[in-house]
C-alpha positions as CSV (number, residue, x, y, z in Angstrom):
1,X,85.9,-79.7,43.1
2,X,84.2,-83.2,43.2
3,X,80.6,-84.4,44.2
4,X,79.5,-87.9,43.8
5,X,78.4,-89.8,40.9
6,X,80.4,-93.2,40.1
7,X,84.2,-92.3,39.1
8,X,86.4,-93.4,41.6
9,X,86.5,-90.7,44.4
10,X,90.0,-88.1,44.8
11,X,89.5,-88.6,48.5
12,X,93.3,-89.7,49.8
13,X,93.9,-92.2,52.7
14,X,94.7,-89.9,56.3
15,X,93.8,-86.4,54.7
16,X,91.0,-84.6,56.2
17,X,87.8,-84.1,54.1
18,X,86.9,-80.7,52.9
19,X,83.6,-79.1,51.7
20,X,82.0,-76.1,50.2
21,X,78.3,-76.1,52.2
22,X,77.5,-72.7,50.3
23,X,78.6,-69.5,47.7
24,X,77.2,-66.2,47.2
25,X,77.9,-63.4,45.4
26,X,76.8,-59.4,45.4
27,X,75.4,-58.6,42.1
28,X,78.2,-57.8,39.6
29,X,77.8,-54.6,38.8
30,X,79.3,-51.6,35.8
31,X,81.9,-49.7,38.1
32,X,80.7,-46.2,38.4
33,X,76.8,-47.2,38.9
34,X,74.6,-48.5,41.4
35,X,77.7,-49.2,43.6
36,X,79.2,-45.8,43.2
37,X,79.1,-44.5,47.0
38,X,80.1,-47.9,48.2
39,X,83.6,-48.8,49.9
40,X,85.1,-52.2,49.0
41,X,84.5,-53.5,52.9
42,X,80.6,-52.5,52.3
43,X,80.5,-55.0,49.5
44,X,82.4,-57.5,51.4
45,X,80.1,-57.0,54.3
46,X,77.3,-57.5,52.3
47,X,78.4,-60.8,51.0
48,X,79.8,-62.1,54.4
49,X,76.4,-61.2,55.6
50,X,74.1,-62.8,53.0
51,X,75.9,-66.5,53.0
52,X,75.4,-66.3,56.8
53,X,72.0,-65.4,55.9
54,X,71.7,-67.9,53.3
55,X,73.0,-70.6,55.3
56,X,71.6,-69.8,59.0
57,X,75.3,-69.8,60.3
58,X,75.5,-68.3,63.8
59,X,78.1,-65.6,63.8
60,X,79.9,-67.6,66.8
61,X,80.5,-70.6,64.7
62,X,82.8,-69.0,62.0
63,X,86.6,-69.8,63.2
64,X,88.4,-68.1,60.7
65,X,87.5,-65.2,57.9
66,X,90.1,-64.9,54.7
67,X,89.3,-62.3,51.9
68,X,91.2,-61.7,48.8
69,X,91.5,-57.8,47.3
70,X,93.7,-56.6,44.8
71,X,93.8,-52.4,44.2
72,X,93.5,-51.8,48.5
73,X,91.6,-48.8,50.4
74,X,94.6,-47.5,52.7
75,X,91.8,-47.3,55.4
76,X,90.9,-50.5,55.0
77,X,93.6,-52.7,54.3
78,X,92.8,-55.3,56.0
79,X,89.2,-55.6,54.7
80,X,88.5,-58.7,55.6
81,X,89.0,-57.5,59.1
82,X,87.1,-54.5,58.5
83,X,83.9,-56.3,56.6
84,X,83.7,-58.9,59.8
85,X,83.7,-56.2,62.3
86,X,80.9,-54.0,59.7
87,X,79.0,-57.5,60.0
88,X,78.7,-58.6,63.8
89,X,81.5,-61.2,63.7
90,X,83.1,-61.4,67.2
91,X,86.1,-59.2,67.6
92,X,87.7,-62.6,69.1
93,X,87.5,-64.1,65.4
94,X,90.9,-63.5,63.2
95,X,90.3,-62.1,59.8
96,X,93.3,-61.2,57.1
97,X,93.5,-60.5,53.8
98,X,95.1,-62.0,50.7
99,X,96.3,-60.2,47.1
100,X,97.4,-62.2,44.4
101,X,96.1,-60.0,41.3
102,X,92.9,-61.4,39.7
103,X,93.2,-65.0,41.9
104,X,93.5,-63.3,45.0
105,X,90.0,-65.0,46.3
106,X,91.3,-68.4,45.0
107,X,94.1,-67.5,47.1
108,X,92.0,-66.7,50.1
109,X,90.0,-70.5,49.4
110,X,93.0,-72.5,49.2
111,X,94.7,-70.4,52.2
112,X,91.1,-71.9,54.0
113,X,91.5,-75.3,52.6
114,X,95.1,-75.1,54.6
115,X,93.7,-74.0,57.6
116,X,91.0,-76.9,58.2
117,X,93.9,-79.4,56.7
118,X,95.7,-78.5,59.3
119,X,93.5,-78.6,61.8
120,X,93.8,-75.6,62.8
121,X,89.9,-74.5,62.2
122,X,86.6,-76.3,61.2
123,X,84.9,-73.4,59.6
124,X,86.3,-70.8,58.0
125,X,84.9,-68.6,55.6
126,X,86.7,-67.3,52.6
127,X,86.2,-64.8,49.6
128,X,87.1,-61.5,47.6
129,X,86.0,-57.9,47.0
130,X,86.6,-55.2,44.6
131,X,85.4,-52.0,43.9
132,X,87.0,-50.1,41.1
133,X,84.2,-47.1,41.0
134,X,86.3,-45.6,44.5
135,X,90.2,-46.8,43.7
136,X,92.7,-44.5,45.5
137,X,94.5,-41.9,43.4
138,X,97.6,-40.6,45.0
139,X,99.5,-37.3,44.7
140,X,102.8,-37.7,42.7
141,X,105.4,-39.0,44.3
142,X,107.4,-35.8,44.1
143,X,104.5,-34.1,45.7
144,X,104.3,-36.6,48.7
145,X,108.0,-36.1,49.7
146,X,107.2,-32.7,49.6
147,X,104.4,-32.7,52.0
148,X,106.5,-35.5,54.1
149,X,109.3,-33.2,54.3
150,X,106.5,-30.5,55.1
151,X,105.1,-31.9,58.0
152,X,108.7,-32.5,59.5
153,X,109.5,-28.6,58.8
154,X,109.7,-27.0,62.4
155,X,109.6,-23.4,61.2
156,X,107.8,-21.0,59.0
157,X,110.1,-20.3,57.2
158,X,111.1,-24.3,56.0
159,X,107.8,-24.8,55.1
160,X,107.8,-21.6,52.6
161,X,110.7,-22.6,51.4
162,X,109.5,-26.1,50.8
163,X,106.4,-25.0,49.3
164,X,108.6,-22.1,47.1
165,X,109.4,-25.6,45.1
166,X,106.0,-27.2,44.3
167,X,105.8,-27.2,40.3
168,X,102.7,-27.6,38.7
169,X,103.5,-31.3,37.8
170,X,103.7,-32.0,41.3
171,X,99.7,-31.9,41.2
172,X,99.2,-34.5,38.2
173,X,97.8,-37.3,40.4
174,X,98.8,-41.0,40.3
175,X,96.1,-43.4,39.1
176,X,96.1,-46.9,40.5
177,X,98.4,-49.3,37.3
178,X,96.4,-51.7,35.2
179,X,100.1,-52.1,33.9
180,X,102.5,-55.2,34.9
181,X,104.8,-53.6,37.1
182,X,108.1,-55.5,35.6
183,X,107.1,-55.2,31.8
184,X,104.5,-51.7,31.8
185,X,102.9,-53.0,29.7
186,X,98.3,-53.3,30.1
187,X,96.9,-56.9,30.3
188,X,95.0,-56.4,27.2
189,X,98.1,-55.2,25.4
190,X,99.3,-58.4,26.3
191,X,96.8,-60.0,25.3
192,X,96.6,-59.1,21.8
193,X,100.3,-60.1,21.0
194,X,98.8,-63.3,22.9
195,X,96.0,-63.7,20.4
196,X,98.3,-62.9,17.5
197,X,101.0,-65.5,18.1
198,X,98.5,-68.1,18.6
199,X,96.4,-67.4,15.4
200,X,93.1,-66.3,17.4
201,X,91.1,-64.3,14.7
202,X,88.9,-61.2,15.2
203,X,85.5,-63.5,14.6
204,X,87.1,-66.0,16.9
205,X,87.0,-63.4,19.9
206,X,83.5,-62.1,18.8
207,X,82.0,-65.1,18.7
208,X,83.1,-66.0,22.2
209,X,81.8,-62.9,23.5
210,X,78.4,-63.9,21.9
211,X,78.2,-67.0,24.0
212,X,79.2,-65.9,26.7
213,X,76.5,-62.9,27.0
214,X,74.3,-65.2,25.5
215,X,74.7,-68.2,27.8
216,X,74.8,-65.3,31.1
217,X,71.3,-64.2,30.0
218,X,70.2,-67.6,29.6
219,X,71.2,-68.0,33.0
220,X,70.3,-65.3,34.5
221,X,66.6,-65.6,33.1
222,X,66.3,-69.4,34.2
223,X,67.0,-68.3,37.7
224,X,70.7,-70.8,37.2
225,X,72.6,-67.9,38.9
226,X,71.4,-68.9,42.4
227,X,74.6,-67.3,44.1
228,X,73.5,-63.6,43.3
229,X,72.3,-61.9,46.4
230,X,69.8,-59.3,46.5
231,X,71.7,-56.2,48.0
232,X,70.0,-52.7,49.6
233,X,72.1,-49.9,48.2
234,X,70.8,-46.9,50.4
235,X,69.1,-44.2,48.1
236,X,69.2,-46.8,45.5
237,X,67.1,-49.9,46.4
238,X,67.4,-53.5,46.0
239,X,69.7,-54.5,43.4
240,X,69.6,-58.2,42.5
241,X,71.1,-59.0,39.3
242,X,74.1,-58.3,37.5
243,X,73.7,-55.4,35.0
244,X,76.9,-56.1,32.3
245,X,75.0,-59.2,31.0
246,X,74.3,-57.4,27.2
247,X,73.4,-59.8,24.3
248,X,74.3,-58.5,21.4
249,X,74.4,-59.9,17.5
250,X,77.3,-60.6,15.9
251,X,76.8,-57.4,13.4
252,X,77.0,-55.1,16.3
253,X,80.1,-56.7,17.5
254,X,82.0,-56.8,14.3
255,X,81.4,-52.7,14.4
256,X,83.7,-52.5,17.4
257,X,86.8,-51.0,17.5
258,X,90.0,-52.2,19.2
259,X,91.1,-50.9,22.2
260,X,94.9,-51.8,22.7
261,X,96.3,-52.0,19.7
262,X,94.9,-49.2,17.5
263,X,94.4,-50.0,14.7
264,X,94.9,-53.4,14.0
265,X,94.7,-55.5,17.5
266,X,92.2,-57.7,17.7
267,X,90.8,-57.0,21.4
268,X,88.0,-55.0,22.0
269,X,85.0,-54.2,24.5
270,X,83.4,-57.2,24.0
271,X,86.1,-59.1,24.2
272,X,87.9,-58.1,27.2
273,X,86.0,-57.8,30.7
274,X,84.7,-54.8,32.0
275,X,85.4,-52.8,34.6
276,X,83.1,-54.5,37.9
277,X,82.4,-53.8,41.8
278,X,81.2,-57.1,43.6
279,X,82.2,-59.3,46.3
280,X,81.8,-63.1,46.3
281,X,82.1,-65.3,49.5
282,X,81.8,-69.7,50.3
283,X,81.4,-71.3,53.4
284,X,84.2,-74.5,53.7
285,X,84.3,-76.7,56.8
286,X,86.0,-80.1,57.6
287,X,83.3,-82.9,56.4
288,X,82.6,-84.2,59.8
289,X,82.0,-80.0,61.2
290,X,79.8,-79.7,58.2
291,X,77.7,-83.1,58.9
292,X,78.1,-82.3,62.5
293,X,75.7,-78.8,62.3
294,X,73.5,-80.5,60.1
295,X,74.4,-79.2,56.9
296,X,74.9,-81.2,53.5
297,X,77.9,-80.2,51.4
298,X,77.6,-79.2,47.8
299,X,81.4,-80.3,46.9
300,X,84.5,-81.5,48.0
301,X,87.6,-79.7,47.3
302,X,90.0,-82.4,46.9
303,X,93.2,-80.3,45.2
304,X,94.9,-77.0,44.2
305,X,97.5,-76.0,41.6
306,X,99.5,-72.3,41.1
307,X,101.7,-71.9,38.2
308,X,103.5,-68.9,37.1
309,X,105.0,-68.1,34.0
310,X,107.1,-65.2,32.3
311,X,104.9,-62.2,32.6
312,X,106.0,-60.4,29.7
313,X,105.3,-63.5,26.3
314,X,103.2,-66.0,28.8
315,X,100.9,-63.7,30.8
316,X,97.8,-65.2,30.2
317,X,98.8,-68.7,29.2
318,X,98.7,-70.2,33.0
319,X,95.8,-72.8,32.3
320,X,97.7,-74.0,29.4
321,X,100.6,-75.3,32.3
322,X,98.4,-75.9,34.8
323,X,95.8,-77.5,33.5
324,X,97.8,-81.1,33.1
325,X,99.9,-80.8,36.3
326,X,96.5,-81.1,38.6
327,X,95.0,-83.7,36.6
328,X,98.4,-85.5,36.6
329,X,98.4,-84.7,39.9
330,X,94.8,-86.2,40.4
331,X,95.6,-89.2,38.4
332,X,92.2,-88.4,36.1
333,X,92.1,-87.0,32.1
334,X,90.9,-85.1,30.3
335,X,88.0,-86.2,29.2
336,X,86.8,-87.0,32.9
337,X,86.2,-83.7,33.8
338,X,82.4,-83.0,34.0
339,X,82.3,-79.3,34.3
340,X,85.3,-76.7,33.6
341,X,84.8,-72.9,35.1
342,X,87.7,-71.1,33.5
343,X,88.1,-66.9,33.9
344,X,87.7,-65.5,30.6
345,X,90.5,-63.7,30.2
346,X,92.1,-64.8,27.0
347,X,90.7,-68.4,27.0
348,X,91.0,-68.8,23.2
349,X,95.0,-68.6,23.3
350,X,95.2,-71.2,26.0
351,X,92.6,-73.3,24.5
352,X,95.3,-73.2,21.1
353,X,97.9,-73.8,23.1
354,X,96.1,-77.0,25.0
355,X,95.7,-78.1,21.7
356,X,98.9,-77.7,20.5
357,X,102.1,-80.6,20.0
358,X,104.5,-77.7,19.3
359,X,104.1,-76.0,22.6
360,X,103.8,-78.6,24.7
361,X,106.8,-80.2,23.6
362,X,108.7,-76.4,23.1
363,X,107.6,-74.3,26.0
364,X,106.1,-77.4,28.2
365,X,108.9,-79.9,28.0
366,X,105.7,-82.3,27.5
367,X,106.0,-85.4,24.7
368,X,102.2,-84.1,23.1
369,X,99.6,-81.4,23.7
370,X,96.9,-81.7,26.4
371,X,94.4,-82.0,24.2
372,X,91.1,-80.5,23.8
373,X,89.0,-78.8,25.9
374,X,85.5,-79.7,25.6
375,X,83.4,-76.1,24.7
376,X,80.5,-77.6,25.7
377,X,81.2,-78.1,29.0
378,X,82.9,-74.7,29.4
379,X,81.3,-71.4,31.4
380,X,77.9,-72.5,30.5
381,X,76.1,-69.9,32.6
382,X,78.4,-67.1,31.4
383,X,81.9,-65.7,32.6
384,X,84.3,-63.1,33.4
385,X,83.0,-61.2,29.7
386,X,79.6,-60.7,30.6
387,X,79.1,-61.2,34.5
388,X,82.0,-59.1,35.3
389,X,85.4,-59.5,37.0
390,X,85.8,-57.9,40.1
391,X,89.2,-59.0,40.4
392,X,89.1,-59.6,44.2
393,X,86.4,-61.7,43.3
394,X,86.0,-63.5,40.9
395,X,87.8,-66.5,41.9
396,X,85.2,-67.5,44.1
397,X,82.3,-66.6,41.9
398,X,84.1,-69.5,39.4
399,X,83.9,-71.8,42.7
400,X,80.7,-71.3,43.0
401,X,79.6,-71.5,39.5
402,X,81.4,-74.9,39.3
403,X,79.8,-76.5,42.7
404,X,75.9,-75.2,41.4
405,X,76.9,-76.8,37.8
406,X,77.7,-79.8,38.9
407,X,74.9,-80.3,40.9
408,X,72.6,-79.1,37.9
409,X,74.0,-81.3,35.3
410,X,74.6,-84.3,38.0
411,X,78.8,-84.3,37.4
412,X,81.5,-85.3,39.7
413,X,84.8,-83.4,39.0
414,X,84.9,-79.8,38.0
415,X,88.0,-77.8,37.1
416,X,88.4,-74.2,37.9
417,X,91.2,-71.9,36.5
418,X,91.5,-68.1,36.2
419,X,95.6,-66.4,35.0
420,X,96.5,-63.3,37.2
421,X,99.0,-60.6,36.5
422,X,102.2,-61.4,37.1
423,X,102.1,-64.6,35.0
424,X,100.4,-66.7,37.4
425,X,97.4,-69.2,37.8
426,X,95.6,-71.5,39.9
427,X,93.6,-74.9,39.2
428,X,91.4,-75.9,41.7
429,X,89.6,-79.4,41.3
């Protein structure tokens, strides 16, 4: 992500200009509250609708619609679709929808950023839902081949026969996996062997949680988090703020316990992101559409990394890869990055490992480290530990959150990166 200040501009000779005119976001909210009777192509709606809102788009002018999801609603799986439809868009305009774990809305940005690259559409506009309070829960998979068998049975007597060998097992329902798929093993499970290899104390992890709930309510109370919409939730009212922002002391956070590892992990509530419903959408055009209908860009998005690792001893440590590849890539440092928006899940590993010789040159195939992040430049109005992580969403939410910093603290180049399951990551610049 780039705006203008004096560094020399990322802009290459015969490639098309592209820009992010506008972000929004629902509210992240606590799963299971205000959000409760909402479907994930509500939210989506909701989001779609308020940047058109926001921005005074008419409905006619959007060319293309991309949404990332992660855990899908079987009636809905093609949300994006379904959230256009929900919101006026013409039937005429093509909508799909993207999953690619907790960077599935990166994924929908960057699959936008191809489409106007390739001329294929001037405005197209991308973004990500989640709603973990209404995930589907399945019968076992013993009990659906019974009742796929069942609804094939052509006589009475097959289907008492069929139903003479339901167990009471068969009923124990199937909960969507926070698990990887190739190692079972939970993200956060991983994460604490990730913490404990790279020397990342308990106070460490509590003391980022502090700032980052502190900096979020900062932010929130200075009116910083621009991006938030105000929703209607029927029955409920007008929600307008995030409600998982919770500054704390460090006394309080020290009584936690751990919640992988038991006893003697180091991750706990505070330091692992709750579970969040929200939806997050930006507006992208080609630079002469944008200047065209009259609308001044917040940001050029001038290039994109993905990375993937081995899920089961690198899970989280994608940033650590990717981080020099796009600035390599970019032909800038380091140090000339103005503003870095980074998901917080397990940032303090990859910041270690960033700062470590021995695993650049061991697990990078590098000559030195990549050096040191700058904290103070770093998820200044608050991240994935205290606004939430709606993992359909969140990528764009860290788009966003970049683009309105950079404007704020008058920067050019801003760095987003969030890992995903599966051992993957992407690096947007």
């Amino acid at each position: 992500l780039v705006q203008t200040k004096s560094k020399k501009t990322l802009a290459k000779p015969g490639v098309k200009n592209i820009v992010l005119v506008e972000g929004v976001r629902t509210p992240f909210l606590l799963s299971g509250t205000i959000y409760n009777d909402f479907m994930a192509h509500d939210l989506a709606r909701a989001a779609l609708l308020g940047l058109l809102n926001k921005t005074s788009l008419p409905k006619d002018a959007v060319d293309y619609i991309v949404y990332g999801t992660v855990i899908q609603e079987v009636k809905t799986s093609n949300v994006a679709r379904e959230a256009a439809l929900g919101a006026g868009i013409s039937e005429k305009i093509p909508a799909h929808t993207v999953t690619m774990a907790c960077i599935s809305a990166n994924q929908a940005i960057t699959t936008a950023v191809g489409l106007i690259a390739a001329g294929q559409c001037d405005v197209v506009v991308a973004g990500g839902v989640e709603t973990m309070s209404d995930m589907p829960i399945r019968h076992s998979r013993k009990m659906r081949k019974t009742m796929l068998t069942l609804n094939k049975a052509k006589t009475l007597s097959q289907r008492l026969t069929l139903l003479s060998k339901i167990r009471l097992g068969y009923l124990t329902p199937e909960l969507p996996a926070l698990t990887e798929f190739s190692t079972n093993e939970t993200m956060g499970h991983s994460a604490d062997r990730l913490t404990a290899a790279f020397g990342v104390s308990r106070r460490e992890q509590d003391e980022f949680a502090f700032r980052s709930h502190s900096l979020a309510k900062k932010a929130q109370d200075a009116g910083l988090l621009s991006d938030v919409l105000s929703v209607n939730v029927p029955g409920k009212g007008i929600v307008s703020k995030d409600n998982g922002i919770r500054p704390s002391s460090m006394e309080q956070l020290e009584k936690l316990k751990p919640v992988f590892i038991k006893p003697h992990g180091t991750i706990t509530p505070a330091s692992s992101s709750f579970l969040t419903d929200g939806a997050s959408a930006v507006l992208l055009m080609s630079e002469e559409k944008a200047l065209a209908m009259g609308y001044k860009p917040k940001a050029y998005l001038r290039d994109f990394v993905f990375v993937s690792q081995d899920p089961k001893d690198q899970l989280l440590l994608g940033p650590s890869y990717a981080t020099p590849e796009v600035l390599e890539k970019s032909g800038i440092t380091l140090d000339d990055i103005d503003v870095f928006e980074f998901h917080e899940g397990q940032i303090l590993a990859n910041l270690k490992a960033m700062d470590s010789d021995w695993f650049a040159q061991t697990c990078m195939g590098r000559k030195s480290k990549v050096g040191v992040l700058p904290i103070e430049k770093l998820n200044l109005w608050g991240g994935s530990l205290s606004l939430g992580h709606p993992f359909g969403a969140t990528g764009a939410r860290l788009v966003t959150a970049a683009v309105n910093r950079l404007k704020k603290e008058g920067g050019q180049y801003a760095l987003v990166a969030a890992c995903a399951a599966g051992g993957q990551v992407v690096f947007d610049l």
